[in-house]
C-alpha positions in Angstrom: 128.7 127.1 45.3 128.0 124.1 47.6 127.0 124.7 51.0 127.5 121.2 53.1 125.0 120.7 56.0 126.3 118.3 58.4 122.7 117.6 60.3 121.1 116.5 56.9 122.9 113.2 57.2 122.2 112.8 60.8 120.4 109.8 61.8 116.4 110.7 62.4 116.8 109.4 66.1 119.5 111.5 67.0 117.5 114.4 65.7 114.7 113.1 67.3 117.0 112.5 70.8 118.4 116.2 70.6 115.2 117.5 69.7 113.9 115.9 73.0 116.6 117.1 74.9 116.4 120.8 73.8 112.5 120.8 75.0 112.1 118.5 77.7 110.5 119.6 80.5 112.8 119.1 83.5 111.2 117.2 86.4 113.2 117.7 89.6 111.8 115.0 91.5 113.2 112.3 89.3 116.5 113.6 90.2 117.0 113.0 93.4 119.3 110.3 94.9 116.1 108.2 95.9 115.1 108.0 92.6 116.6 105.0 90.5 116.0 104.3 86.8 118.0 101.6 84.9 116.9 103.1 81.2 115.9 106.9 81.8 115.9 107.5 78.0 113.2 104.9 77.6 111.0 106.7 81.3 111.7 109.6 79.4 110.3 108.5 75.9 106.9 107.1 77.8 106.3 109.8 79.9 106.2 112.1 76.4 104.4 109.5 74.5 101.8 109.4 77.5 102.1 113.5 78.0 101.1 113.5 74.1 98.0 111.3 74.0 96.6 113.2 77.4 94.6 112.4 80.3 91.5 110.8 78.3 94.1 107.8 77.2 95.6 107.0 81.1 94.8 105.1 83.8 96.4 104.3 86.9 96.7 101.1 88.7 98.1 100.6 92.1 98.5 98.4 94.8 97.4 99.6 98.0 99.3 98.3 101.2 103.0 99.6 101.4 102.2 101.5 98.0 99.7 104.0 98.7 99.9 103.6 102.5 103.0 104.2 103.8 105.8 101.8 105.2 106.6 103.4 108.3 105.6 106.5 110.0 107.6 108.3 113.0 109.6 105.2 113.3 106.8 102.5 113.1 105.5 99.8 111.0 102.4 101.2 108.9 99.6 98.3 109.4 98.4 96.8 105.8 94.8 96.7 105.8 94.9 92.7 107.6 96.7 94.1 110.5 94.3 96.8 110.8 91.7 93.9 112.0 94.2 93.0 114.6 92.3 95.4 116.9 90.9 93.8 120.2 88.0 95.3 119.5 87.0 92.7 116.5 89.9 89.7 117.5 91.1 88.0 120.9 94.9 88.2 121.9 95.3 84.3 121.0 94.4 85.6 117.6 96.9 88.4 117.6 99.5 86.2 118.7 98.8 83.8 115.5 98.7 86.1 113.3 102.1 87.7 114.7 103.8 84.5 114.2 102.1 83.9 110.7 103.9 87.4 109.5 106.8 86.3 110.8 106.8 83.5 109.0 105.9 84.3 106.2 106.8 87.7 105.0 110.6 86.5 105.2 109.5 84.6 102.0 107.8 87.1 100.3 110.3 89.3 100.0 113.4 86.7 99.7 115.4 88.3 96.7 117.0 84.4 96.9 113.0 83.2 95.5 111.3 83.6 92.5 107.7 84.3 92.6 106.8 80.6 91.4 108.6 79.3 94.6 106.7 82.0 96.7 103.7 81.3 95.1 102.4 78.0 97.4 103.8 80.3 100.7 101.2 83.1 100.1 98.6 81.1 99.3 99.3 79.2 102.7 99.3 82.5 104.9 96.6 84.7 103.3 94.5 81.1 103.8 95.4 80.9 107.3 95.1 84.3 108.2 91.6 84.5 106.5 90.0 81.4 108.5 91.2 83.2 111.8 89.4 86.3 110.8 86.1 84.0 110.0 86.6 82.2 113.1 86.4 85.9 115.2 83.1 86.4 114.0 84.0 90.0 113.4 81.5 92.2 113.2 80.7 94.7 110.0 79.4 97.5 112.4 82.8 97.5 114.0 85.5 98.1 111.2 84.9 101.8 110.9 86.1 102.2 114.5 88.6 99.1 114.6 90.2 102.4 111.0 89.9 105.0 113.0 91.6 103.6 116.1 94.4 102.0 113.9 97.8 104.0 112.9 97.2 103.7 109.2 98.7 106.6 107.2 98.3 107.3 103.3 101.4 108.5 102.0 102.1 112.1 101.7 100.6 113.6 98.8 98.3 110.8 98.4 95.3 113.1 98.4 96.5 115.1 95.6 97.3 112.5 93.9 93.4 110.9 94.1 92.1 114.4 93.6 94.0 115.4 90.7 93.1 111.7 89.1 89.5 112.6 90.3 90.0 115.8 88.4 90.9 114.8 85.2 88.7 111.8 84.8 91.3 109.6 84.7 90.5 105.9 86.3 92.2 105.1 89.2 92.2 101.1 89.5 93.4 100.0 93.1 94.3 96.2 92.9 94.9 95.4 96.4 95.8 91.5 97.9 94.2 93.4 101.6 91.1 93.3 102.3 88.3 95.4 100.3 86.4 96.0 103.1 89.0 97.9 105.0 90.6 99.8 102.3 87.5 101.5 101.2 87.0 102.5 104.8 91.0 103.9 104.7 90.2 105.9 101.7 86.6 107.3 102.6 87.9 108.0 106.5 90.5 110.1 104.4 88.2 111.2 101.7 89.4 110.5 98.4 86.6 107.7 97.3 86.0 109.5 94.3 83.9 108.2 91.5 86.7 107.4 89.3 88.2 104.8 92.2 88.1 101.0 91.0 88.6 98.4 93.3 89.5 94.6 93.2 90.9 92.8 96.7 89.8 89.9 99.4 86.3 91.4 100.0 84.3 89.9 103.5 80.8 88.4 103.1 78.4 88.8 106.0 75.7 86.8 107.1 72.2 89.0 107.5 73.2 89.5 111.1 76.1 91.7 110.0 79.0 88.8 111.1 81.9 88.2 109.0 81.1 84.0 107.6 83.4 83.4 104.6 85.7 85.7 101.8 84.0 86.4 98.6 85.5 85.1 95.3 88.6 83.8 94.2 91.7 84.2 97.0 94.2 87.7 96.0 97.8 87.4 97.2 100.6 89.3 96.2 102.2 86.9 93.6 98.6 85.9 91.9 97.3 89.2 90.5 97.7 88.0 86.7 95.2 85.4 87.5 93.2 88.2 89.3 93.5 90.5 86.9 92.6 88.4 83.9 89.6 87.2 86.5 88.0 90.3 86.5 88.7 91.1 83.1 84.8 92.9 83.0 86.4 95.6 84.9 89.5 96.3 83.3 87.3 96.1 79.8 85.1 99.1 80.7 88.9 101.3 80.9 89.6 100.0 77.4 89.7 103.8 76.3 92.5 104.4 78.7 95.5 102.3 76.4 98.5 104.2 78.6 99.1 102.6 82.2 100.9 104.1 85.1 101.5 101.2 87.2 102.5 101.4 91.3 103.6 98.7 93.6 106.1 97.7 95.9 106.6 94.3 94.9 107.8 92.3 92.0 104.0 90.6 91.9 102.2 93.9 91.2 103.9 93.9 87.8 101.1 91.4 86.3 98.9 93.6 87.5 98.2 95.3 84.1 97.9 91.9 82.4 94.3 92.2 81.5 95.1 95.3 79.9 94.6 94.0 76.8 94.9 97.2 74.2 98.2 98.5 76.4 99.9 101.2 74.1 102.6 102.6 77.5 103.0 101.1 80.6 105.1 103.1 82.9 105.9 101.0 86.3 107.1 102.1 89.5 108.2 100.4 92.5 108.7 101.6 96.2 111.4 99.7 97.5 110.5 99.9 101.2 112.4 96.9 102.6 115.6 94.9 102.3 116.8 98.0 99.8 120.5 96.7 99.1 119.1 92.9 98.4 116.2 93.5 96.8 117.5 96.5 94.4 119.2 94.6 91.6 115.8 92.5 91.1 113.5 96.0 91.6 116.2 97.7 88.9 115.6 95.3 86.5 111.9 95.3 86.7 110.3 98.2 87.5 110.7 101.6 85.3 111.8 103.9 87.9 112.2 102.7 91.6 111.9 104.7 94.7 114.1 104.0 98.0 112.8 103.9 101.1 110.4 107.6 99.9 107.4 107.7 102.3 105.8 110.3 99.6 103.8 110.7 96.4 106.4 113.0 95.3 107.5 111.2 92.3 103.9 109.8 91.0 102.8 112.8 91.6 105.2 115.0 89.3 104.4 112.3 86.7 101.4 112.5 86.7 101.5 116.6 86.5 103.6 116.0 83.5 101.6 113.9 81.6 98.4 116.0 82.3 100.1 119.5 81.7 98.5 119.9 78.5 95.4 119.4 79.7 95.6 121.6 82.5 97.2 124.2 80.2 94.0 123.8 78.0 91.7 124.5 80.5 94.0 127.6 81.5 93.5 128.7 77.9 90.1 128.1 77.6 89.4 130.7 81.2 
């Protein structure tokens, strides 16, 4: 007798594609109506690949403003960490008015859906110059940015600190590659107390005289359409996470995208974009970019059920081993 069986001659992708669909692991956060993904087979087929080579192979980068801040909170703009030094206690109200009317300006452009980011490109080198040689010419004061934080209405997004903890955790590297200023964001993250160890930073750092008064901006200028050149720039740093090959990338514009280019030994990158602004112009181009893009989500929801998911097996190993 013959016995004829039909799966033997199935393709070894379709096996493999049922297979996966028989033992996924459901995560209800990618679900929901926020949550768009133009391939979710291919999100799906990273996040295992990532899940299967563990936290000792990942590493996170992220932009900071807008991305790990949030947008708006109780119906107001979230300041990025330039506005935060639009504080009368570090600049004069002629100073607030120019850099008002510099934002207004400018940030038009740098989220135009109409412009690509070569055309943006000269823009954002124009404001971030401008708004940096107002800052020098405040003489602000170092002694004074902890309070100018503290006073200001920044707000990490919710479930932010798990996130950093749960990186902080599992070793995994969290590189924060900011076109802000350094000097503020680290006081952001220690006022909220998730400067961990494993926190990398690269952004538009201040340089002090000896008296403690802001004179220049160190290094090469960090907008947000440069941070290929920046990230290949500081290629030292991004060499020391050369044992973390898999890449969970956040940012909430199209620039932050280049900012695993000095990755050089990349296996999986998995992006995703919060869409904060302009959602119905700016979709399409996020869609056909970014991985999986978020709409108008103040949280951490989604990075962090990712992140759970790829981690699981570790944390199920530890379980094991108690």
């Amino acid at each position: 007798m013959v016995f004829h069986i039909p799966w033997i001659y199935t393709p070894v992708r379709t096996i493999l594609a049922i297979w996966h669909q028989l033992t996924k692991t459901e995560i209800p956060e990618l679900t929901r109506v926020s949550v768009m993904m133009r391939e979710r087979s291919r999100v799906e087929d990273t996040m295992y690949a990532m899940q299967k080579a563990g936290a000792g192979s990942l590493q996170v980068i992220s932009d900071f403003d807008m991305t790990l801040t949030k947008f708006a909170h109780k119906g107001k703009r979230v300041p990025t960490t330039h506005n935060i030094l639009n504080n009368k206690l570090l600049i004069d109200d002629d100073s607030t008015v120019k850099m008002k009317e510099l934002f207004n300006t400018y940030y038009p452009i740098e989220i135009d859906a109409s412009l690509n980011p070569e055309e943006k490109l000269p823009y954002m080198v124009e404001w971030w110059t401008k708004v940096h040689d107002l800052l020098i010419q405040q003489r602000i004061r170092k002694d004074e940015m902890a309070r100018a934080v503290r006073e200001s209405n920044a707000v990490l997004r919710e479930g932010c600190s798990a996130f950093f903890d749960c990186l902080a955790e599992q070793r995994v590297p969290l590189l924060i590659f900011s076109a802000g200023v350094g000097d503020i964001l680290e006081e952001v993250i220690r006022q909220n107390h998730v400067f961990h160890p494993n926190v990398h930073i690269i952004s538009n750092y201040m340089d002090f005289d000896h008296t403690g008064v802001l004179q220049a901006f160190k290094g090469q200028l960090i907008h947000s359409y440069n941070k290929r050149a920046g990230a290949l720039s500081h290629g030292a740093t991004l060499r020391e996470l050369h044992g973390q090959p898999n890449v969970l990338l956040l940012g909430d514009s199209l620039g932050d995208l280049s900012m695993a280019d000095g990755v050089s030994t990349a296996q999986n990158i998995l992006t995703v974009g919060f869409l904060n602004d302009q959602v119905e112009e700016r979709k399409e181009s996020f869609l056909n970019s970014f991985d999986i893009v978020l709409l108008r989500d103040e949280t951490m929801d989604v990075p962090n059920a990712i992140l759970r998911f790829i981690v699981s097996s570790e944390i199920s190993k530890v379980h094991r081993e108690k």
